[in-house]
FIDREN-421218 format. One line per field, with one value per residue: residue number from 1; residue in three letters; x, y, z of N, C-alpha, C in turn. Coordinates in nm, 3 decimals. Example, Ala and Ser with C-alpha at 12.3 -4.5 7.8 and 13.67 -1.06 7.14 Angstrom:
% residues 2
k = c(1 / 2)
r = c(ALA / SER)
npx = c(1.319 / 1.285)
npy = c(-0.569 / -0.225)
npz = c(0.780 / 0.708)
capx = c(1.230 / 1.367)
capy = c(-0.450 / -0.106)
capz = c(0.780 / 0.714)
cpx = c(1.320 / 1.290)
cpy = c(-0.330 / 0.003)
cpz = c(0.780 / 0.787)
% end
This chain:
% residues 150
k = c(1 / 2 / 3 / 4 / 5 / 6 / 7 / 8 / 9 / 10 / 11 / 12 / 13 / 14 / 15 / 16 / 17 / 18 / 19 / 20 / 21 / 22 / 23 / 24 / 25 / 26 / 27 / 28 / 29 / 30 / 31 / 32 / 33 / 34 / 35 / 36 / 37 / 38 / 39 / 40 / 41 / 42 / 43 / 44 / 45 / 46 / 47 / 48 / 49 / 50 / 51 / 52 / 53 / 54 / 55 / 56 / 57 / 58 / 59 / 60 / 61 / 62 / 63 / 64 / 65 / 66 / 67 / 68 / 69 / 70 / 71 / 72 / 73 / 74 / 75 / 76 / 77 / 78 / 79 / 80 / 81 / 82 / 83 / 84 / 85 / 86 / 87 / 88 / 89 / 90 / 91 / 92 / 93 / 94 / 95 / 96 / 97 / 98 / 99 / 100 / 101 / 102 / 103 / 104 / 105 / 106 / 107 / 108 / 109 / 110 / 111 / 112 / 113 / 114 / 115 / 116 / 117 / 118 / 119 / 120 / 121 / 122 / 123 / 124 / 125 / 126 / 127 / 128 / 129 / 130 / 131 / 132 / 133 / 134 / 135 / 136 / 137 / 138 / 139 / 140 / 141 / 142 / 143 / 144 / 145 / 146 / 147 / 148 / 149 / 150)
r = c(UNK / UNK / UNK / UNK / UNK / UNK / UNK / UNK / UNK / UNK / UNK / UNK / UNK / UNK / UNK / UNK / UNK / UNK / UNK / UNK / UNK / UNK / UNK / UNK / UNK / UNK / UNK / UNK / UNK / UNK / UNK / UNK / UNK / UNK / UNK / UNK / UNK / UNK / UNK / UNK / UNK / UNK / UNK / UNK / UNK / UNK / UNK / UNK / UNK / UNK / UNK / UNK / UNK / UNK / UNK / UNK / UNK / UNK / UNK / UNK / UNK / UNK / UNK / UNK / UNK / UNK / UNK / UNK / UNK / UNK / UNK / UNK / UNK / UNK / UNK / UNK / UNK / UNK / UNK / UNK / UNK / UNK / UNK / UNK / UNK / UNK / UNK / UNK / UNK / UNK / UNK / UNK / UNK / UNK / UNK / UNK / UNK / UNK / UNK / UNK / UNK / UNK / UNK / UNK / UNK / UNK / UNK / UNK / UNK / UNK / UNK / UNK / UNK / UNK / UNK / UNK / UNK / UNK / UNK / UNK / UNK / UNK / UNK / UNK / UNK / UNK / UNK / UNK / UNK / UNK / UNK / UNK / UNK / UNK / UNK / UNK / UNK / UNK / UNK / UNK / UNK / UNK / UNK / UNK / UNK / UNK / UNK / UNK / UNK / UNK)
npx = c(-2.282 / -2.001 / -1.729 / -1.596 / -1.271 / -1.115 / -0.990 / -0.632 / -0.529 / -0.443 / -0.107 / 0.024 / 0.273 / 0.439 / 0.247 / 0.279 / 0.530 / 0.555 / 0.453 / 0.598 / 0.841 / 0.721 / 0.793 / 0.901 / 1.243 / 1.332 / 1.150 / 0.875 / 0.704 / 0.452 / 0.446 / 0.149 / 0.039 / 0.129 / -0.053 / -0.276 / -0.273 / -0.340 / -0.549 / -0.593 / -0.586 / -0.347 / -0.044 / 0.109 / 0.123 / 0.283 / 0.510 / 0.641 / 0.642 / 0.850 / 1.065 / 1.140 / 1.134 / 1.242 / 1.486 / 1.545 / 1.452 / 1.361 / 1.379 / 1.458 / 1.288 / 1.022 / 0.861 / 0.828 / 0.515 / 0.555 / 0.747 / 1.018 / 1.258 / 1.312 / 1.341 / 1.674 / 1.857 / 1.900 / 2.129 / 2.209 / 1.976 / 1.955 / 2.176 / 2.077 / 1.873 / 1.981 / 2.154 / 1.933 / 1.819 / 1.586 / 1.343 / 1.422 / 1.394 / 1.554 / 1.651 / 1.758 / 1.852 / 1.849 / 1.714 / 1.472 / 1.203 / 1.063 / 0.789 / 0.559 / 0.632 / 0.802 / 0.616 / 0.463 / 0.220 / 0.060 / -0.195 / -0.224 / 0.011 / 0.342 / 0.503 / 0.748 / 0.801 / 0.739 / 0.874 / 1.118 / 1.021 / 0.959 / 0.815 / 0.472 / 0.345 / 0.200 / -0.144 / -0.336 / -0.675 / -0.934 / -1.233 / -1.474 / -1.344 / -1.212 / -0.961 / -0.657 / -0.411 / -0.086 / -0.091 / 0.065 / 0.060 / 0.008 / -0.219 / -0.319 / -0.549 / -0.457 / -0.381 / -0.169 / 0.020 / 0.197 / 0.252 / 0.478 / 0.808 / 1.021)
npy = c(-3.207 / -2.983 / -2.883 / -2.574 / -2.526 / -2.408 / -2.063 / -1.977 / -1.897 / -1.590 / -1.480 / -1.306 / -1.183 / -1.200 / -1.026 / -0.814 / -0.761 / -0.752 / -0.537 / -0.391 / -0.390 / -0.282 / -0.010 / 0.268 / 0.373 / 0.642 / 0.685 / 0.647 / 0.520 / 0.480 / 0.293 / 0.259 / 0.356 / 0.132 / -0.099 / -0.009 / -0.033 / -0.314 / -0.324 / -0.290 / -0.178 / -0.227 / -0.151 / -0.167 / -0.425 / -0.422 / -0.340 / -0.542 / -0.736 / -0.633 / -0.579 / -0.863 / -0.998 / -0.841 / -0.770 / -0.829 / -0.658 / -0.345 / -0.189 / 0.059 / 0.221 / 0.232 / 0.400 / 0.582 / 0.760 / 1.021 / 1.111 / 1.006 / 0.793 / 0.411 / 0.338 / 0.376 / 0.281 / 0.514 / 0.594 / 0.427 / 0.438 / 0.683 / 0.705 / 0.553 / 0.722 / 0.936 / 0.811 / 0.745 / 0.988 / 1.073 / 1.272 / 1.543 / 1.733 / 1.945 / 2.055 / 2.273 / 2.047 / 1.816 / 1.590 / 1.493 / 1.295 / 1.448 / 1.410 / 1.546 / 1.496 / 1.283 / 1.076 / 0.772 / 0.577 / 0.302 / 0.320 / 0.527 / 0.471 / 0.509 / 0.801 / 0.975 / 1.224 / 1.358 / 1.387 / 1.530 / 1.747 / 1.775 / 1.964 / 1.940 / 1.776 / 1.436 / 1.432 / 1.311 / 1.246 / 1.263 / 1.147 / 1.372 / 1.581 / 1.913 / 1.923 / 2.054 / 2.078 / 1.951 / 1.627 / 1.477 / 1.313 / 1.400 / 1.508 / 1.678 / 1.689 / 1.444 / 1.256 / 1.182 / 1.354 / 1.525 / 1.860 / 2.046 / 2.051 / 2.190)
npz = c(0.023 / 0.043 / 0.235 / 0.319 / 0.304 / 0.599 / 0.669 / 0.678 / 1.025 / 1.075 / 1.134 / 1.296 / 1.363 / 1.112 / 0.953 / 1.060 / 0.978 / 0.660 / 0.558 / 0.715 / 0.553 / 0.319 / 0.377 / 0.237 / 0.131 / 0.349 / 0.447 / 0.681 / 0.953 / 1.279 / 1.518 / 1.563 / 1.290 / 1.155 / 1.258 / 1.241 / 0.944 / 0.892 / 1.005 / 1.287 / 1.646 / 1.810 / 1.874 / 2.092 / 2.029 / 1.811 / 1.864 / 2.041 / 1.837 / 1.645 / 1.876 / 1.902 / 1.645 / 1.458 / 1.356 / 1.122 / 0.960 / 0.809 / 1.092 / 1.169 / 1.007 / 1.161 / 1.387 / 1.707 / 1.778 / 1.821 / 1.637 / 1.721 / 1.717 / 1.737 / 2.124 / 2.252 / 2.015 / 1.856 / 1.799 / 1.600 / 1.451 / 1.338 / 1.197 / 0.968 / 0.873 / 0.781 / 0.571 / 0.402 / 0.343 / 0.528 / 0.640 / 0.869 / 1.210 / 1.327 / 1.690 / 1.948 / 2.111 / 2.045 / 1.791 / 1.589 / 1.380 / 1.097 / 1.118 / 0.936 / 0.705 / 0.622 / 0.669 / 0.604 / 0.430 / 0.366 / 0.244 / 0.078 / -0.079 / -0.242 / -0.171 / -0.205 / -0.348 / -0.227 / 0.014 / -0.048 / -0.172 / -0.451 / -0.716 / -0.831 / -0.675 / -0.524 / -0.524 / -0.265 / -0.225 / 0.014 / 0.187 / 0.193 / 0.297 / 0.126 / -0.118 / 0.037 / -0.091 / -0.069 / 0.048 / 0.288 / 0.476 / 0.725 / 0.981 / 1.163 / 1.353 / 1.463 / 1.761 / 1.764 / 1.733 / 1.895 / 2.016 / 1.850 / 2.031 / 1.934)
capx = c(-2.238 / -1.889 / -1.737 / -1.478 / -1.218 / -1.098 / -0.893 / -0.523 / -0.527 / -0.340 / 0.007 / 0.038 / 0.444 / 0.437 / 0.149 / 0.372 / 0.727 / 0.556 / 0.394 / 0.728 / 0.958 / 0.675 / 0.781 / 0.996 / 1.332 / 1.338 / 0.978 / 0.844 / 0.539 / 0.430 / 0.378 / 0.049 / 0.045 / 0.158 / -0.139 / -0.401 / -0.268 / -0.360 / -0.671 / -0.584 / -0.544 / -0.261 / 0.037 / 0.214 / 0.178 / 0.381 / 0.643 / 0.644 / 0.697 / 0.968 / 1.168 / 1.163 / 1.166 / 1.227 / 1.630 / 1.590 / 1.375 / 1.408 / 1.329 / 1.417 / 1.140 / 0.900 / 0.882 / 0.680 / 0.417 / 0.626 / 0.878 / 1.152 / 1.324 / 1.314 / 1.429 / 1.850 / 1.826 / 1.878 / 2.268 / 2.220 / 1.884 / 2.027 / 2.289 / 2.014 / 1.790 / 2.084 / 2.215 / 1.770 / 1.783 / 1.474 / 1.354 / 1.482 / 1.412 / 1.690 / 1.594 / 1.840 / 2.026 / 1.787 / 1.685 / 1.357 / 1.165 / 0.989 / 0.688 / 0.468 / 0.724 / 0.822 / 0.467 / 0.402 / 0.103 / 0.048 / -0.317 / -0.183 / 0.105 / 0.474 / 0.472 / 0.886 / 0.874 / 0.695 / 1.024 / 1.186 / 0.975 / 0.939 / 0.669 / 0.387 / 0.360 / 0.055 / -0.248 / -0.436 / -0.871 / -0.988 / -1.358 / -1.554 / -1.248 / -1.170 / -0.812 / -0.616 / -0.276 / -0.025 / -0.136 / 0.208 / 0.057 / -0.015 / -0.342 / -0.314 / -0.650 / -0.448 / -0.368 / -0.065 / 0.142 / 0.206 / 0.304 / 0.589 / 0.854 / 1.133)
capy = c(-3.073 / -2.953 / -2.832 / -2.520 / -2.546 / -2.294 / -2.008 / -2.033 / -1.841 / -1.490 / -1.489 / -1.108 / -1.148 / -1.202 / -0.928 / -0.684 / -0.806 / -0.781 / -0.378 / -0.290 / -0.441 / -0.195 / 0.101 / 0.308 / 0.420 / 0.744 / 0.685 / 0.594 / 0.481 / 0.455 / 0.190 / 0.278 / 0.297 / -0.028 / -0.144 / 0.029 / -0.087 / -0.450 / -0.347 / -0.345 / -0.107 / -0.280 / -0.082 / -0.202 / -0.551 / -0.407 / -0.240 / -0.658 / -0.785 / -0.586 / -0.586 / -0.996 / -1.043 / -0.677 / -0.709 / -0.906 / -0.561 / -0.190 / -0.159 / 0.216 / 0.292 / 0.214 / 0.494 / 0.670 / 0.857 / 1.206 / 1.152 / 0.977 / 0.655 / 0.344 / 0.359 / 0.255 / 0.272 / 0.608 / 0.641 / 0.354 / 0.506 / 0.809 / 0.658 / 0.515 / 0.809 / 1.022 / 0.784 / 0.691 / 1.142 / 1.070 / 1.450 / 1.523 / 1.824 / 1.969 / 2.154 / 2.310 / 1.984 / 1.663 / 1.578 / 1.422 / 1.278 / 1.542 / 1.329 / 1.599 / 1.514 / 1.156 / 0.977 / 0.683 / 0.525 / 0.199 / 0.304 / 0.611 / 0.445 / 0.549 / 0.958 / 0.968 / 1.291 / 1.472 / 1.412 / 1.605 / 1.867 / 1.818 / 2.029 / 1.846 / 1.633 / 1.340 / 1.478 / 1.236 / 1.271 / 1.256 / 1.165 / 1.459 / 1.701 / 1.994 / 1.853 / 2.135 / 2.069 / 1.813 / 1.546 / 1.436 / 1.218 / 1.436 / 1.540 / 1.831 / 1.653 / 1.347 / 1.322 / 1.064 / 1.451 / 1.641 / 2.021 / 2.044 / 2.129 / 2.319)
capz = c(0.054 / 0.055 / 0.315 / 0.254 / 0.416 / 0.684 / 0.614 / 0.789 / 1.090 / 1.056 / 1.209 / 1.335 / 1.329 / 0.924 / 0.882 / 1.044 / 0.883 / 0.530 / 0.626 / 0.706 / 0.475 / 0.199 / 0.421 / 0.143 / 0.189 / 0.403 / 0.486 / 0.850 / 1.009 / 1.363 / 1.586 / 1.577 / 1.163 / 1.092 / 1.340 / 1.181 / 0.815 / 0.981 / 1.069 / 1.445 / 1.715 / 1.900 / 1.862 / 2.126 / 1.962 / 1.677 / 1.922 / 2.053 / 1.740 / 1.584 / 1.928 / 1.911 / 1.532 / 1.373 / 1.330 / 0.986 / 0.947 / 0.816 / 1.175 / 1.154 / 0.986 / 1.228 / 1.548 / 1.781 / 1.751 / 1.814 / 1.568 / 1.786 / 1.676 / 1.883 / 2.215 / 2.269 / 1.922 / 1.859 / 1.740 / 1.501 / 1.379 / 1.292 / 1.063 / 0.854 / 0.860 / 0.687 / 0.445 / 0.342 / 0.334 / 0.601 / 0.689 / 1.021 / 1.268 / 1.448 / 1.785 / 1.970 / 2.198 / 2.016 / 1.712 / 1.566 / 1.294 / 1.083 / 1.056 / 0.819 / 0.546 / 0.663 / 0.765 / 0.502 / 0.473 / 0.242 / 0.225 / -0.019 / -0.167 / -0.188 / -0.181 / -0.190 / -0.414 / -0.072 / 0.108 / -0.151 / -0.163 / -0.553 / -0.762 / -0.861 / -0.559 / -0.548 / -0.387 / -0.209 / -0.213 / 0.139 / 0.198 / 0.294 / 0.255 / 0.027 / -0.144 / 0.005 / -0.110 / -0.083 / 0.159 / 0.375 / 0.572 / 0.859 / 1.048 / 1.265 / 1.458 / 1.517 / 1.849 / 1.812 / 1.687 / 1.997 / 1.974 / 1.808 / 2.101 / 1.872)
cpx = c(-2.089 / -1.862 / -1.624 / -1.418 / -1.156 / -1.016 / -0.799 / -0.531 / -0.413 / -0.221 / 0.022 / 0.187 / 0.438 / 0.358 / 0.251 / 0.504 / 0.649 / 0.475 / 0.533 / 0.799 / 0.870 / 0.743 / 0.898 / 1.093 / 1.314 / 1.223 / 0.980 / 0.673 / 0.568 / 0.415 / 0.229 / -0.013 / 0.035 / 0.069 / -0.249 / -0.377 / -0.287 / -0.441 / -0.703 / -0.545 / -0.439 / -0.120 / 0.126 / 0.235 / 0.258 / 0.499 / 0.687 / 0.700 / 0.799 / 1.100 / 1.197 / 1.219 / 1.155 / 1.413 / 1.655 / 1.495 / 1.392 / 1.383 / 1.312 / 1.310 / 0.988 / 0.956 / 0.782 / 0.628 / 0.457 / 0.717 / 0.977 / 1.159 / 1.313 / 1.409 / 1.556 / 1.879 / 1.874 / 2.013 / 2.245 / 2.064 / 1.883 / 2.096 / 2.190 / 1.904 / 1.907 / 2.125 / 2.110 / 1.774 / 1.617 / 1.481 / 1.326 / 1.423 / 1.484 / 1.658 / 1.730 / 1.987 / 1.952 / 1.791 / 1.549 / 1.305 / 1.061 / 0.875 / 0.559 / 0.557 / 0.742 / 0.716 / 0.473 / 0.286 / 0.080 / -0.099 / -0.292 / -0.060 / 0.239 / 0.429 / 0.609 / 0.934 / 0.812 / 0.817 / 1.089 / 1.176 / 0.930 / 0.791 / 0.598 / 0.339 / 0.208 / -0.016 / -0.382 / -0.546 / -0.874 / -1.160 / -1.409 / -1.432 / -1.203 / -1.002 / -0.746 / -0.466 / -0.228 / -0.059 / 0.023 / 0.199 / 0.046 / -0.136 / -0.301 / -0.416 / -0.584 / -0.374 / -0.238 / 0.056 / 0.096 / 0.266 / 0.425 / 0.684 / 0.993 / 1.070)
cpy = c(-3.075 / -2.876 / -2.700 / -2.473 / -2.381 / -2.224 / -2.025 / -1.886 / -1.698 / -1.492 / -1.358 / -1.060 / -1.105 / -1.125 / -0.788 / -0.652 / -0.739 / -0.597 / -0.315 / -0.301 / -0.350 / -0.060 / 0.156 / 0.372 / 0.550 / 0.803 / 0.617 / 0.618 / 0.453 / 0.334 / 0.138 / 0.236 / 0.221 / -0.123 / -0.148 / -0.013 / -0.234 / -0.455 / -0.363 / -0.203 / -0.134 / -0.254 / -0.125 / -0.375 / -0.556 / -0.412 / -0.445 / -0.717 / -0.791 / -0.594 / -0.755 / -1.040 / -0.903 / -0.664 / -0.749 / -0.718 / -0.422 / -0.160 / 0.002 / 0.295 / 0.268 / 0.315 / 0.536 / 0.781 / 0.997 / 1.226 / 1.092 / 0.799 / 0.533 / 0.334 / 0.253 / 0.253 / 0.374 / 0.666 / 0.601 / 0.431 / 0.590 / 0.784 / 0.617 / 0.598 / 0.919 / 0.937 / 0.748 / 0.863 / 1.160 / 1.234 / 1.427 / 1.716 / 1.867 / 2.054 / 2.219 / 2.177 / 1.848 / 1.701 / 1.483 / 1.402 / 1.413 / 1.453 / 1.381 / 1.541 / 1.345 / 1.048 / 0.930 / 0.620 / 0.420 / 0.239 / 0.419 / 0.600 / 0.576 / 0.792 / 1.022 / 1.124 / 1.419 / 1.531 / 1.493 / 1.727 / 1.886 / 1.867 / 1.886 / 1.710 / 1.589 / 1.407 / 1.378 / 1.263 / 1.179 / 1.263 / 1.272 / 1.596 / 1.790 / 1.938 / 2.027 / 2.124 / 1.932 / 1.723 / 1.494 / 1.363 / 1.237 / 1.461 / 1.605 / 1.774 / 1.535 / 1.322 / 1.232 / 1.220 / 1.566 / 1.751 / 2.010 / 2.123 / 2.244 / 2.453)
cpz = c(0.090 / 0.144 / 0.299 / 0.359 / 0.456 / 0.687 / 0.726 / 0.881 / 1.062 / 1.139 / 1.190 / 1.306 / 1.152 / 0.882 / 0.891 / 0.961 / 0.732 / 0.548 / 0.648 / 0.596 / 0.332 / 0.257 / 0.296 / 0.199 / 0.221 / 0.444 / 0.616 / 0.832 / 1.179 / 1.412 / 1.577 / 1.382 / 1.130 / 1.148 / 1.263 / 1.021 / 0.855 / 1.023 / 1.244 / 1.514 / 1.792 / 1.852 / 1.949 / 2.063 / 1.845 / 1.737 / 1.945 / 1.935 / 1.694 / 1.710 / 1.916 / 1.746 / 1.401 / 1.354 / 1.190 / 0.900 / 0.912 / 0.982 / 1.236 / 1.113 / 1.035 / 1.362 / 1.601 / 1.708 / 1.747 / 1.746 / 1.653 / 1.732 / 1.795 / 2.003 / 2.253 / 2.134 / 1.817 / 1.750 / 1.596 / 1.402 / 1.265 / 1.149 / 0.920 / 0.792 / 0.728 / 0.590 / 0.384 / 0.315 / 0.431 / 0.656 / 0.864 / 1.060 / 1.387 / 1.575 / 1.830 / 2.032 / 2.094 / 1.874 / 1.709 / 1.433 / 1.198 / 0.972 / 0.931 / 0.670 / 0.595 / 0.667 / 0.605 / 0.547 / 0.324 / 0.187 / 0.056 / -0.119 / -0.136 / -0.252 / -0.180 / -0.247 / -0.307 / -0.011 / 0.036 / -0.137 / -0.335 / -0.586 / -0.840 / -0.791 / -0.584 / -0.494 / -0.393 / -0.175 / -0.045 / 0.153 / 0.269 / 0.320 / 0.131 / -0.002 / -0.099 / 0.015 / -0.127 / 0.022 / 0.200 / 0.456 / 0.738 / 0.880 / 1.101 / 1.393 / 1.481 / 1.626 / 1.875 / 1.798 / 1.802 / 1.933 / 1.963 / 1.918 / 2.069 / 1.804)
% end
């Protein structure tokens, strides 16, 4: 009898590095996102990751859950959010991610012509849902998208 040998342990750094480095230009994902594409709930073990080994990293395109960029982060963020055309919402004194148009998700593949706004956008099949419209990568029931404060 043969014995087969044992698969190599997952290294969580290199699951997340290779999850981001798909994120598409002017596309974002959560902390939380890039967790759950990993099969994991541990979101702050992403936030861990990327602050230790996230500078070789789009690291912009990973943020919180409300649309805000990482924290200290914020100037330089910016810069790469406007020259990627990442959709932004302007309030009156802040600014923020406008995650209905922004949210990627590897599970649905790149959706780049959302950000746009072009006609004929992908529409993603949802188990157990009527397709109604363009899917953007938002939920309305998900509770990581607080009430929009602008």
């Amino acid at each position: 009898m043969t014995a087969e040998p044992e698969p190599e342990p997952l290294d969580f750094g290199a699951a997340v590095a290779e999850v981001v480095r798909s994120i598409p230009s002017g596309r974002v994902m959560t902390y939380g996102d890039v967790a759950a594409a990993l099969g994991s709930r541990a979101a702050r073990a992403v936030g861990k990751v990327m602050a230790h080994e996230g500078s070789d990293l789009p690291w912009w395109r990973v943020v919180r859950s409300g649309g805000l960029p990482p924290v200290h982060h914020e100037a330089r963020a910016l810069e790469h959010y406007r020259a990627e055309g990442t959709p932004l919402v302007h309030g009156s004194s802040a600014w923020r991610l406008d995650m209905r148009r922004a949210r990627w998700s590897p599970e649905r593949g790149d959706r780049s012509d959302d950000v746009t706004g072009a006609a004929g956008a992908h529409r993603a099949s949802r188990p157990g849902r009527v397709d109604d419209g363009p899917d953007r990568g938002y939920d309305p029931a998900d509770p990581g998208f607080p009430v929009d404060p602008f």
